[in-house]
N, C-alpha and C positions, 0 to 999 in steps of 0.2 A: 494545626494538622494533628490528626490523632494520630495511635497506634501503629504501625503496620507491620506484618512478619515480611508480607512480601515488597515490591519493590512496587509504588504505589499510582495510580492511575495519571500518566504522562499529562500537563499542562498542555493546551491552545500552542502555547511557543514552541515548547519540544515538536509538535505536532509541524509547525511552519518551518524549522529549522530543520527537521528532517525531509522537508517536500522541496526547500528549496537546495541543500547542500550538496545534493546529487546531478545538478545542473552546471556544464560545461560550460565556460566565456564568460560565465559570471563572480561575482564575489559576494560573502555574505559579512558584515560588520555589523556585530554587533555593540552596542553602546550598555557598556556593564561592566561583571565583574571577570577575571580571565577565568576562573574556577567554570562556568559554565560554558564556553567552546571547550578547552581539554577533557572533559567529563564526557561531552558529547562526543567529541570527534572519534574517542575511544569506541562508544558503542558504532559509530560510521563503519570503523574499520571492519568491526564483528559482522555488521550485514553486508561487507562488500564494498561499502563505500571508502575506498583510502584516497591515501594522501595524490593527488593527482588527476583524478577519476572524475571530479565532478568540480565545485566551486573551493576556492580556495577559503580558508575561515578564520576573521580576524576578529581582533575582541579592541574596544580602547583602551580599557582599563580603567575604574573611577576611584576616585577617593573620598574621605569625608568634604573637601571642599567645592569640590566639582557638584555635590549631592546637595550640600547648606547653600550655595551660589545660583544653581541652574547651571553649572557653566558647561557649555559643549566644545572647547577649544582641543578639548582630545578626539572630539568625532572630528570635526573638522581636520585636521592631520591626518589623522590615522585614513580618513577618504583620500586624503592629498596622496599621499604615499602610496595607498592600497592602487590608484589609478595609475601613479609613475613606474611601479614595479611590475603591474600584474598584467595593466592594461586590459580591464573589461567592459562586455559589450552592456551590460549593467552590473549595478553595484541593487544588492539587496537589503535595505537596513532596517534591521530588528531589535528591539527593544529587551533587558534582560529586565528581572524581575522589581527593581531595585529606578530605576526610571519611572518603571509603569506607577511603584507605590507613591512616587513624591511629586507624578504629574504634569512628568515633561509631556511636551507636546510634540510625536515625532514627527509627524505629517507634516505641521507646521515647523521645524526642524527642516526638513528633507525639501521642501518648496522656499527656504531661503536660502538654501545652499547650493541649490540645482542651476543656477546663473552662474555660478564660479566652475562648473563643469559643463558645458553645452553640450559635449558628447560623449559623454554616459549619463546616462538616462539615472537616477538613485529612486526607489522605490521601497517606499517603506510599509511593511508590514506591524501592524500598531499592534495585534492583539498578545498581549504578555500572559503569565502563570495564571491570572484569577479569574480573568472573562469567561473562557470556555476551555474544553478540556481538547487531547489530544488531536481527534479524530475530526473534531471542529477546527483546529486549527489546520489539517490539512485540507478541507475543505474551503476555509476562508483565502490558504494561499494560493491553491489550484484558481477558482474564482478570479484572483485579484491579475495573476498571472495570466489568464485567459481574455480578462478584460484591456493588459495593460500593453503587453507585448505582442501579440499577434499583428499583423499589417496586411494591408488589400493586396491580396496578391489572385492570377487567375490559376484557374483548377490545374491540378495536374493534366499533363496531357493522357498518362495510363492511370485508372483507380487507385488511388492510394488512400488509405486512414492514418488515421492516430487511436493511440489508446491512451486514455486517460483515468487516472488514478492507481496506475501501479508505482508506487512508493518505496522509500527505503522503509519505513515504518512497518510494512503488511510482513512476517514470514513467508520466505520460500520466493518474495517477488521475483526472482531472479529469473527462475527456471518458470513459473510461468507464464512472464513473459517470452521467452523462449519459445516454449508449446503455442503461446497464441500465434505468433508470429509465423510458425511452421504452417498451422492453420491456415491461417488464411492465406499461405502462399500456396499450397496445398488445393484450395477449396475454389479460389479462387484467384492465383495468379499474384497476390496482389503484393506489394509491397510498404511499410510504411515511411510515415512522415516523420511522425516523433511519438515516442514514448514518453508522456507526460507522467510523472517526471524523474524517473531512477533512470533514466538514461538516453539523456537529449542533451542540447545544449542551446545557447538561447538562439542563434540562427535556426534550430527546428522546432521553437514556438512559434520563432516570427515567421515561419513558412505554415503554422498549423491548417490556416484558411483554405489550401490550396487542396486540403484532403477531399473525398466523396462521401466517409462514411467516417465517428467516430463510435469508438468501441470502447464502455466505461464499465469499468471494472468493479469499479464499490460505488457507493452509494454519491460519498461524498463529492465523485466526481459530478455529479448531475447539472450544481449551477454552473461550472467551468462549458458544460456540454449545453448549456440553454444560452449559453451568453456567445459561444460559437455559433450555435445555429442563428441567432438574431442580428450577428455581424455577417456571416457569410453561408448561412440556408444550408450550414452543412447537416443532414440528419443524423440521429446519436441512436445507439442500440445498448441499455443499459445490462447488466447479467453476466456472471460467470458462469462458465460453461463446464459442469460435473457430471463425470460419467458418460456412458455410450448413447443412451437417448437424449440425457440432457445436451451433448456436445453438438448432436446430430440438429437438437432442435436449435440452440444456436446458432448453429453456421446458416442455418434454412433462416431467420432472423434475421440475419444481417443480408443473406441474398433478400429478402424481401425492400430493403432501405436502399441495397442497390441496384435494384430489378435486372437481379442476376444471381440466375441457379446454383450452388453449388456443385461443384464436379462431384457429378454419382461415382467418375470411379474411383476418385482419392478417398470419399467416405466407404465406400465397398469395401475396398482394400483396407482402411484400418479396419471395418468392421470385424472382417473375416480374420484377419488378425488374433484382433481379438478375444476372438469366439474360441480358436481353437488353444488360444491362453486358459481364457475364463472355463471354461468348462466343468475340468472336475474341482476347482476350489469353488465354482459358484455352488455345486452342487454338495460341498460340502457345507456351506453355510447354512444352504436352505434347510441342509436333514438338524444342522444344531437349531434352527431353530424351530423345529418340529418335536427335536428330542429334549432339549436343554433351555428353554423358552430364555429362561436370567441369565446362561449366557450369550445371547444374542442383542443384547441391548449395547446398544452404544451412548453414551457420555461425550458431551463435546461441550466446550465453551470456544469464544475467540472472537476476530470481528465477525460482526453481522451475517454481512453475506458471504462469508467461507463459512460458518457454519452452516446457516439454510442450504446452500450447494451441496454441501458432503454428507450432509442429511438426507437431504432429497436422492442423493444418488445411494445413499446405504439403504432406504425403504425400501426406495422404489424399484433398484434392480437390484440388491446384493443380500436379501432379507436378513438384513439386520432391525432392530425395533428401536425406536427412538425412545430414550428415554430422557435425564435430568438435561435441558439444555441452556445454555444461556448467551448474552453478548457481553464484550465488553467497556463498550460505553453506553454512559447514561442517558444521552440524547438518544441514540437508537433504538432504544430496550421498548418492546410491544407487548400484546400478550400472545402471540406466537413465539420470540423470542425474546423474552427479559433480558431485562441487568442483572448482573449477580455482582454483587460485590465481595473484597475476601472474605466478608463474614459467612456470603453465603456460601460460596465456593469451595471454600477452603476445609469444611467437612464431608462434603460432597467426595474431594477429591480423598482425601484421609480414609474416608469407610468405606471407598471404592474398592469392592472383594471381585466380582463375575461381571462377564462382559468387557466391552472396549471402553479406556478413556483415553480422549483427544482432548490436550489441552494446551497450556507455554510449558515450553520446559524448565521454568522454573518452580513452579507447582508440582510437575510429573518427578521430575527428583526430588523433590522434600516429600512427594508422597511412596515414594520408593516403586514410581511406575514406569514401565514401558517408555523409554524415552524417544524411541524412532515413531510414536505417535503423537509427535509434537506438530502441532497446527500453528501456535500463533507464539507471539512476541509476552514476556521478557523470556529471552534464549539464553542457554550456558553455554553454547558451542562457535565457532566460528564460521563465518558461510562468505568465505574466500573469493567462490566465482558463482558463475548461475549456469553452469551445466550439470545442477544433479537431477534428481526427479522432481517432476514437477506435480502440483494437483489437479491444474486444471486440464481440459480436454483431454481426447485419448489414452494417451500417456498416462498424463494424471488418472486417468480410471483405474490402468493396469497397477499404477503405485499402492495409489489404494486398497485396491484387494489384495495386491501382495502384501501390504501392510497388515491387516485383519486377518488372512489365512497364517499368515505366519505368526501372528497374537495367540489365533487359533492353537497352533499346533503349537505352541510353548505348553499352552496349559491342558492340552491331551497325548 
């Protein structure tokens, strides 16, 4: 590992361990060292996720012999127990760094031991620290999850969805899932199935089938969303929804998947809303960036598509200009929006003088910036519940600009 000032681009594992550990009825055991559940479960608390909320998190604990031997008599236990005391509808088992390097086999692990439990299902997710990075790894467990747990059930009798890939991992998940949920109850009545996966529990994967419409949030959601639609023809509408036209075109998106209008007058009504919010800060952005072009540019890094979204809605309605932008994983990076890594970033954010940056708030406080224009993850604050502002739709728009008019008016 080389260098790093900052806190450095999260492992495949971190990635599964934060998609599964926010799930209800379940357990996660990991086979390792205990140093990596306390370290984690620490940042759980920071996004929301505590002690009780979601799956409970067990570690076996290894030592040098267990490591020179193969031996697994501490997983073995440590399931035995985790099943007498917890009682879950599965058991999740994941691999810590230290396994992976010496080559256990946990699949084959997890298939000799699943006849001594009949009912708990044990599922093991294999990918540890070196295969792939974060953002992969929430992808691979969404996926793995979608393929394993779901069951034939028939549709709902009223429309219902899911949404898929709001995580503890993404910032702000909280509240925007919140706003989506408002939406589409709003737009179209509707109510959901599960929130894959900051806040479900495994009885609301194994009802997922019974949705009409899913609704994927990031990217990484997409195989979890191809491999529902091939079990149960459910159609997926991938996009976060930023800004007033962006939200608008959205919801018109998913009525299309469910051959059904959204209510003109719930969108009417935010609009107008809106409008008579937006007014004079829009009109104050537009004259900055008529009179002050360099400070109208906005800076963003973060995941993929939260930046393309808040991008697209700073161009396109709030004339802001886009300038240095990036993602931050490496699998994602295009050339609409790269990877930056901290070498790149890391002066970007430093010699940032005019205009907006949106970044983690880890970067924005060593860069001595704005720290209420914190978009993405590693965070220095605590985010307790998920009713504060959110970014996405409606809402999320009004955040937004209240965020930049008020950036605005510090430095005027």
């Amino acid at each position: 590992m080389g260098l790093h000032r900052f806190k450095p681009l999260p492992s495949g594992r971190m990635g599964i361990f934060w998609t599964l550990a926010s799930i209800k009825e379940a357990a996660v055991v990991e086979f390792g060292c205990m140093g990596h559940n306390l370290y984690s479960g620490a940042s759980l608390r920071s996004y929301g996720i505590y002690e009780g909320y979601g799956a409970p998190l067990y570690t076996t604990y290894i030592d040098e012999t267990d490591i020179a031997m193969g031996d697994t008599h501490r997983l073995d236990a440590t399931i035995r127990e985790v099943i007498k005391n917890e009682h879950p509808k599965v058991i999740f088992l994941q691999p810590s760094a230290v396994p992976e390097v010496i080559g256990m086999d946990m699949a084959a692990i997890a298939r000799l031991m699943q006849p001594d439990y009949p009912d708990t299902p044990i599922i093991p997710l294999c990918n540890g620290s070196f295969a792939i990075s974060q953002h992969k790894g929430v992808e691979e467990a969404l996926r793995i999850l979608a393929k394993e747990l779901p069951e034939a059930v028939v549709k709902s009798e009223k429309p219902t969805y899911n949404i898929i890939g709001s995580c503890a991992d993404l910032f702000n998940f909280g509240a925007d899932e919140v706003e989506l949920r408002r939406l589409m109850q709003g737009a179209f009545g509707m109510e959901k199935i599960c929130v894959f996966s900051s806040n479900c529990s495994v009885t609301d994967i194994r009802n997922m089938g019974a949705a009409h419409v899913n609704l994927v949030i990031r990217r990484e959601g997409i195989p979890a969303a191809k491999e529902l639609e091939r079990r149960f023809g459910t159609p997926w509408v991938f996009g976060r929804p930023y800004g007033e036209q962006g939200t608008t075109a959205w919801l018109e998106k998913v009525g299309e998947k469910l051959g059904k209008e959204p209510c003109a007058c719930f969108i009417k009504e935010e609009l107008d809303t809106l409008e008579l919010m937006f007014d004079r800060p829009r009109r104050t952005l537009k004259n900055n960036q008529w009179s002050y072009p360099d400070e109208a540019v906005l800076t963003i890094g973060g995941h993929y598509d939260v930046v393309k979204g808040i991008l697209e809605y700073a161009s396109r309605e709030m004339y802001l200009t886009p300038g240095e932008h990036w993602c931050d994983c490496p699998e994602m990076g295009d050339a609409d929006i790269p990877y930056y890594d901290e070498s790149k970033w890391a002066p970007i954010c430093k010699n940032h003088e005019k205009g907006y940056l949106m970044f983690s708030g880890e970067a924005l406080r060593w860069a001595g910036k704005n720290l209420s224009l914190q978009i993405s993850n590693p965070d220095i604050g605590q985010r307790m519940h998920p009713w504060g502002a959110p970014f996405v739709g409606y809402r999320g728009a009004a955040n937004l600009l209240n965020l930049w008019i008020n950036e605005y008016t510090l430095k005027h």
